[in-house]
N, C-alpha and C positions, 0 to 999 in steps of 0.2 A: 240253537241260536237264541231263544227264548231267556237262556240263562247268562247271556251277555250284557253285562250293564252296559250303557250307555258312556260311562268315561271311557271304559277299555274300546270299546268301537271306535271315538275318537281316535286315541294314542293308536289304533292299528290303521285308520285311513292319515294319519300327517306321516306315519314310517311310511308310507305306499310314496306320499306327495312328495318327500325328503328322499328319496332313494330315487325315485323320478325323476326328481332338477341332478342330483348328483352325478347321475349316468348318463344326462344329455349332453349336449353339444352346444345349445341354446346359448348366446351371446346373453350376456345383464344388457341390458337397456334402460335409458330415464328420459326424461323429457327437461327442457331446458324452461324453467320453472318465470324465472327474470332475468334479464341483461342488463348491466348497467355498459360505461366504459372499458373494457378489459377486464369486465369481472361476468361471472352466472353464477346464479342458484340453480340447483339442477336438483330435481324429483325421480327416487331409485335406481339410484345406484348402490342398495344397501352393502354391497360385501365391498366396493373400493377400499381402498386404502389413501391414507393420505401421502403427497409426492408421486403418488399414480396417476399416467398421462389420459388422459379421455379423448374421444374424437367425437366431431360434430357432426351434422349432414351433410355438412358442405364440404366438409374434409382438412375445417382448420381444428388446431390439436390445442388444446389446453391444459391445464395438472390440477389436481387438486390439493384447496390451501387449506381447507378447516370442513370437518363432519360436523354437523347441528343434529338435532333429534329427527326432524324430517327431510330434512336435505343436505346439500354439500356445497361447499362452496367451490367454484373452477376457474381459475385466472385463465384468461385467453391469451396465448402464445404467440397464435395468429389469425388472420382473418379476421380481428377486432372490426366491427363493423356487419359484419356478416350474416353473424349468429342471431336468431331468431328468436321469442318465446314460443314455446312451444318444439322448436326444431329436437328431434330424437339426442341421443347421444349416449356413446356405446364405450368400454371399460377395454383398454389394450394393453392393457394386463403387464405394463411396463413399468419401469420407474424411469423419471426421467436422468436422460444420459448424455455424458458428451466425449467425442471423440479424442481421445490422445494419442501422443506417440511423437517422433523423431521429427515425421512430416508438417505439423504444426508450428516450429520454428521459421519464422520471416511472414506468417499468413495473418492478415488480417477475417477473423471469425464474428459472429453475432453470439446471443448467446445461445442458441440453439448448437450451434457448430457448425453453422451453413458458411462458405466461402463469403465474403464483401470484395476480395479484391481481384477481383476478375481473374485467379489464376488457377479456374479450375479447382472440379470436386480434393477434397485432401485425402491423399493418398493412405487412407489407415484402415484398419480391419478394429481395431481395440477399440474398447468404450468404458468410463467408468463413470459409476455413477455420481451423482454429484453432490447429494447427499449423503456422507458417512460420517460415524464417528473418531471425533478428535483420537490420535495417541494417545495412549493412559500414559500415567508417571512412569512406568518400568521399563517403558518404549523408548524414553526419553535420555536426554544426557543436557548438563552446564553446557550454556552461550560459552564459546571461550574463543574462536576465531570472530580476527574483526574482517567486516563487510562495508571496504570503504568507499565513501560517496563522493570523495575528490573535494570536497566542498571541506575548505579550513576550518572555518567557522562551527563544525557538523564535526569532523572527523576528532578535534582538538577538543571541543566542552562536550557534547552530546555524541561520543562513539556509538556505533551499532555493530552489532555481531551477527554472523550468520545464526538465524534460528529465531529472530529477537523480531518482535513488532513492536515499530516505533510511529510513532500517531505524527501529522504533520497536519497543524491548526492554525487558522488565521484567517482574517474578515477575506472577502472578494480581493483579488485581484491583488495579491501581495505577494506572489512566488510560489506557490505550495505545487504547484504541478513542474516550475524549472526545479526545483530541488529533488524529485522523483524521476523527470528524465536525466538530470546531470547526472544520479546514482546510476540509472541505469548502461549511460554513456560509460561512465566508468567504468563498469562489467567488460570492458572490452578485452579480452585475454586470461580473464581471470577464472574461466570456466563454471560460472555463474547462468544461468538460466534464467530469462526475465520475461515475465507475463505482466501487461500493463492492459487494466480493465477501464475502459473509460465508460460511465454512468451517468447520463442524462446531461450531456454536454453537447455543443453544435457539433454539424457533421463536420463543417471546415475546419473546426476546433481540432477535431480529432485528423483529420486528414493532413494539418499540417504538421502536427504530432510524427506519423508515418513517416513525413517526407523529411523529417530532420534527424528520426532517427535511421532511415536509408542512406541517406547520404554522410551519416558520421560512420557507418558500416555496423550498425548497432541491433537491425534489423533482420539480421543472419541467426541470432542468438534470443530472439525477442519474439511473442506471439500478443497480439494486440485482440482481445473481446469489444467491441464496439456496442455500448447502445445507446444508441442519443438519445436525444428529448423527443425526437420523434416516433419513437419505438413506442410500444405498448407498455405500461408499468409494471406488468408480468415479469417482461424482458429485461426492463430495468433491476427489477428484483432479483434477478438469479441470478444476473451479468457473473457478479464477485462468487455466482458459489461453484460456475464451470469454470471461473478461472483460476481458482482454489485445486478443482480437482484434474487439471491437467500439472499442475505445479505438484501435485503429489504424486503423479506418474513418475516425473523425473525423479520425486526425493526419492521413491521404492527404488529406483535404480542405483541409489547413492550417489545424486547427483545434486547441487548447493543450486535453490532459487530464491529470485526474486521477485514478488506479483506487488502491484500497489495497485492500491482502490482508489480511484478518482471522481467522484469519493461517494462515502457514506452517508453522507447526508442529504444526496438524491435518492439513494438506494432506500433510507428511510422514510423518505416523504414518498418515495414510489409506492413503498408497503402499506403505506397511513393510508395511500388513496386505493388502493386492491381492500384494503380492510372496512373500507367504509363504505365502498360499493357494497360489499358482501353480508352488511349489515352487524360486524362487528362489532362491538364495545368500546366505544373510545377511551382510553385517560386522559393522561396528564398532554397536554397542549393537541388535544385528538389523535394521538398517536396510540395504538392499540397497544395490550397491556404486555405483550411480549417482544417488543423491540428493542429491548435488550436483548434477548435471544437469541435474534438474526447476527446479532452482531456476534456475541461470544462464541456462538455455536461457527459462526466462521472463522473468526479470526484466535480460536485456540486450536485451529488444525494448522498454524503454523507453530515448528519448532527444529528441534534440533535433535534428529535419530539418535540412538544407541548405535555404537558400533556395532552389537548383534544384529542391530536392525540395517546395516549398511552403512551410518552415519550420513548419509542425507541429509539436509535443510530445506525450510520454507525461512524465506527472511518477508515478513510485510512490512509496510510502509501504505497501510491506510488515512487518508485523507478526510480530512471533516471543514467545513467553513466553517465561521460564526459571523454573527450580527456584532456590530459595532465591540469588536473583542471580547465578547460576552463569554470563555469558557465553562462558565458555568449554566448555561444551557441546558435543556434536558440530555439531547445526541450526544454534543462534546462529551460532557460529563461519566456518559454511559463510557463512549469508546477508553477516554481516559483511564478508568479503572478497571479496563479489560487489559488495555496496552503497557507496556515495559517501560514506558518512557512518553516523551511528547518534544517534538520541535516547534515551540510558537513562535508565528511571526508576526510582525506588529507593523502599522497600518505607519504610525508615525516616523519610524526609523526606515518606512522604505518610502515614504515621500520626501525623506527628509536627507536621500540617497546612502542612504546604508542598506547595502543589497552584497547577500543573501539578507534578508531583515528579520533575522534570527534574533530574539529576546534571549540574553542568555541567564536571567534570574529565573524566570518560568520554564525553559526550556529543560530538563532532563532527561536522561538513562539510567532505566536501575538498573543496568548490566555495568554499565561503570568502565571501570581501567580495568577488565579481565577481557573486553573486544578490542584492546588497543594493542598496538605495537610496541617494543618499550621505549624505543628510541620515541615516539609521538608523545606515550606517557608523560616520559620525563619534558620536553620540553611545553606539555600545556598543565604541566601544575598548577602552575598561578596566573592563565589565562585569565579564566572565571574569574577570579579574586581582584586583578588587580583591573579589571573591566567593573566590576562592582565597585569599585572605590573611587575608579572613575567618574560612573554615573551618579553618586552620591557627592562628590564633592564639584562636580559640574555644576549642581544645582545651587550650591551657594557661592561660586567664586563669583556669578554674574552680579552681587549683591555688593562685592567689595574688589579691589583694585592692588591693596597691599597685602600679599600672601608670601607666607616664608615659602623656601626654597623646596623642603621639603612637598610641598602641598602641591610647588607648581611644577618638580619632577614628577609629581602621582598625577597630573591634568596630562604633562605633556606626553608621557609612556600612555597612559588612556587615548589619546588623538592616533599615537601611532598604530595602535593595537586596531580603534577602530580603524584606522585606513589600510592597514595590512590584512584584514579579517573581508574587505570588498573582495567578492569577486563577477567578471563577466557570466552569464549566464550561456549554458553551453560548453563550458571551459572548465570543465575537474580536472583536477591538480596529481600528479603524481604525487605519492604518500612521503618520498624522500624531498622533493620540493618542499612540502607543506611544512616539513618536520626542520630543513633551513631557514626558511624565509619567521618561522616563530621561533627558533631560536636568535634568530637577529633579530628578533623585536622584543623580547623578552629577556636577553642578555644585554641591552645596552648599548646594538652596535648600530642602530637607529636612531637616537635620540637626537643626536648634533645636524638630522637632516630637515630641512625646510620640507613640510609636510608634500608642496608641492613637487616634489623629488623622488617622493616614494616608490611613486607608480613605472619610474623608468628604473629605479635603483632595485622594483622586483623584477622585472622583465629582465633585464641582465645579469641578474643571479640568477634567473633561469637560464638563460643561454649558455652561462662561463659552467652551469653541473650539469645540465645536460647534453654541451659538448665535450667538453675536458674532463668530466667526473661523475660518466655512469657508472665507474666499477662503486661509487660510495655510496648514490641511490640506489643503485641493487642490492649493496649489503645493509641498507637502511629496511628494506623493505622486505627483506629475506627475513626479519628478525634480530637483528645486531643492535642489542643496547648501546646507546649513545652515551659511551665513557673511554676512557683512556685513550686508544689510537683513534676510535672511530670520532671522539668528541674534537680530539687534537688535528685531525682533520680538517674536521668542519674549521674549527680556528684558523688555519691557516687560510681555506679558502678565502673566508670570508674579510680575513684585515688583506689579503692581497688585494682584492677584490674592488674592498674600500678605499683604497687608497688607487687602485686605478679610475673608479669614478668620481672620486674629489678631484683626481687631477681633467677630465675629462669635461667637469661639471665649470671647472675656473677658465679652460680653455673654448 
């Protein structure tokens, strides 16, 4: 023994200490170092993992957000209030999960995946977890089915495809959330899947929500994540990434969803306030330096499978405010060049009753005319275009009185267009409607009408094809480009039509 150095007697008592924890049984344990609001620092728990669930004394559950050199950082889940300095807190060797499957269709969840609506635990045995990574490119395939929102204004300049996230931005209180339930109301038949995550919104807010997509029958097909403003900002924060990953249960089955985030821009002030409890780093407007991250890392796990892969979709429709139309914002901006497109809507066109109050110069799809129908195709060619010429020479006719003819046909078709482009909210439009009532505003057969007329002259061109001429909306929407008999059709309807409401209109 005498000829043992002293390093080798080391290196053989840490094997003795390292083969000793290896073979026990012994739980990790740490102690809860600080608490702030819905955050801890928490001391040893050196071997967790991050996204690994923790438990406290008290028996509320937490995950962890960020490893530091001496400690961890733990969003609290639940019990916020609870947790103590000092209280133990022990490693359950989990990552966090949430329940999916069949039975999750009509239930209202948190984001934990505990019931909110009184109907009883959810009948599932499956769980997946809710952090994973995106599809790579080879998994993938081209947007090329459209994913329609019923909404003219939407389906005509800004199409969406199954697989495709498209961003839906605008100040307070301008429609951004009836544009995501009317899409969703639309799903009605179309065997579509729809997850709607609402994030730090009132509870009545969200509960009226429920009560209007129950009673449209919407709610059969539909699983709602709730986390209000009252929830912990843990919960706010995850809300969008379990409801991500129940929506990818159904695409693995090869089945088309749709989940909107309502929205991100709670979900990122929830994360700004967990990262500054936790002593985080702030940047650019205190928002720590990875929130772009939150966002990409979610919303590139929607797409559009390979047919190897089952062909499956996630279609999002994440939500963002801004300040006084501000797109260029830190959030906006981020979500924008993660997103395929953007519908902005603008504060002044919906006070000013142009509702959906769709912008249609900012507004875009970079999936374009390959998520459209052809018959929609062709007749919104020159929506966009001649809506732009509109807004542009509106601003000078107020200036003068005497304008050639030409100028005051390009005002008067812009009046029509916007008042054909209104719609009731609640109220999505079958895709063969849509695809008549623009080609009568964009062919001409509108223009002789007193604006005031409009609004009775569309309701009964919906009555005369959807009593008398389903078979031409079904072959509209089946896919029948709008030419030769199907275009000769529509012709006919529509001068019959007209001329039964001119005589209608004089009597």
């Amino acid at each position: 023994m005498d000829n043992i150095r002293l390093d080798e007697a080391k290196n053989i008592i840490l094997k003795k200490i390292e083969s000793f924890h290896s073979g026990s049984d012994l739980e990790e344990t740490g102690s809860v170092l600080s608490v702030g609001d819905g955050g801890a620092n928490v001391y040893g728990l050196d071997q967790v993992m991050v996204r690994e669930q923790v438990g406290f004394a008290d028996g509320s559950k937490g995950v962890v957000l960020s490893l530091e050199q001496n400690h961890v950082g733990v969003a609290i889940l639940s019990g916020v209030g609870h947790v103590c300095e000092g209280d133990s807190v022990k490693r359950l060797k989990s990552i966090n999960a949430m329940p999916v499957g069949e039975a999750l269709l009509g239930r209202v969840l948190d984001a934990k995946g505990d019931p909110l609506d009184g109907l009883g635990a959810v009948a599932t045995t499956e769980y997946a977890t809710i952090e994973v990574k995106a599809p790579g490119i080879v998994d993938r395939q081209s947007v090329y089915e459209p994913l329609q929102t019923g909404l003219k204004c939407v389906d005509s300049m800004t199409p969406i495809g199954r697989g495709q996230r498209e961003l839906i931005v605008g100040d307070r209180q301008t429609g951004k959330t009836t544009i995501a339930i009317d899409t969703i109301l639309n799903q009605k038949g179309q065997g579509v899947i729809c997850i709607y995550v609402a994030i730090g919104q009132k509870s009545s807010t969200i509960a009226q929500i429920v009560e209007r997509l129950k009673v449209a029958g919407a709610l059969s097909y539909t699983t709602i994540i709730s986390a209000p403003s009252t929830d912990p900002a843990a919960l706010q924060f995850l809300a969008p990434y379990s409801g991500i990953s129940i929506a990818e249960w159904f695409m693995a089955q090869g089945k088309h969803c749709l989940i909107v985030y309502d929205d991100l821009s709670k979900q990122a002030v929830a994360y700004r306030e967990l990262s500054l409890l936790l002593r985080r780093s702030p940047g650019r407007e205190a928002y720590p330096g990875d929130v772009f991250y939150i966002h990409s890392r979610l919303l590139e796990r929607a797409c559009k499978l390979s047919e190897a892969k089952g062909g499956g979709s996630i279609t999002a429709l994440p939500i963002v405010e801004t300040q006084a139309g501000d797109i260029s914002a830190y959030v906006p901006t981020n979500v924008i060049s993660i997103t395929d497109g953007q519908i902005f809507l603008e504060s002044d066109l919906f006070f000013s009753g142009v509702r959906p109050a769709v912008n249609a110069g900012q507004s875009v799809s970079r999936v374009g005319g390959a998520a459209q129908l052809p018959a929609m195709k062709k007749v919104s060619g020159t929506v966009r275009l001649e809506l732009a010429q509109y807004r542009e020479l509106e601003a000078f006719a107020q200036f003068g009185s005497d304008l050639d003819a030409t100028t005051q046909q390009t005002l008067k078709r812009g009046k029509v267009l916007v008042q054909i482009l209104k719609q009731p909210q609640y109220s999505p439009l079958h895709i063969g409607l849509q695809v008549a009532i623009l080609y009568a505003a964009t062919r001409g057969y509108l223009d002789n009408y007193e604006l005031s007329d409009l609004q009775n002259y569309e309701m009964g061109l919906y009555g005369e094809l959807s009593n008398n001429h389903a078979s031409w909306l079904d072959n509209v929407a089946s896919g029948a480009p709008l030419k030769d008999d199907v275009e000769g059709q529509l012709k006919t309807i529509l001068n019959n039509y007209g001329e039964r409401f001119v005589s209608e209109c004089q009597t």
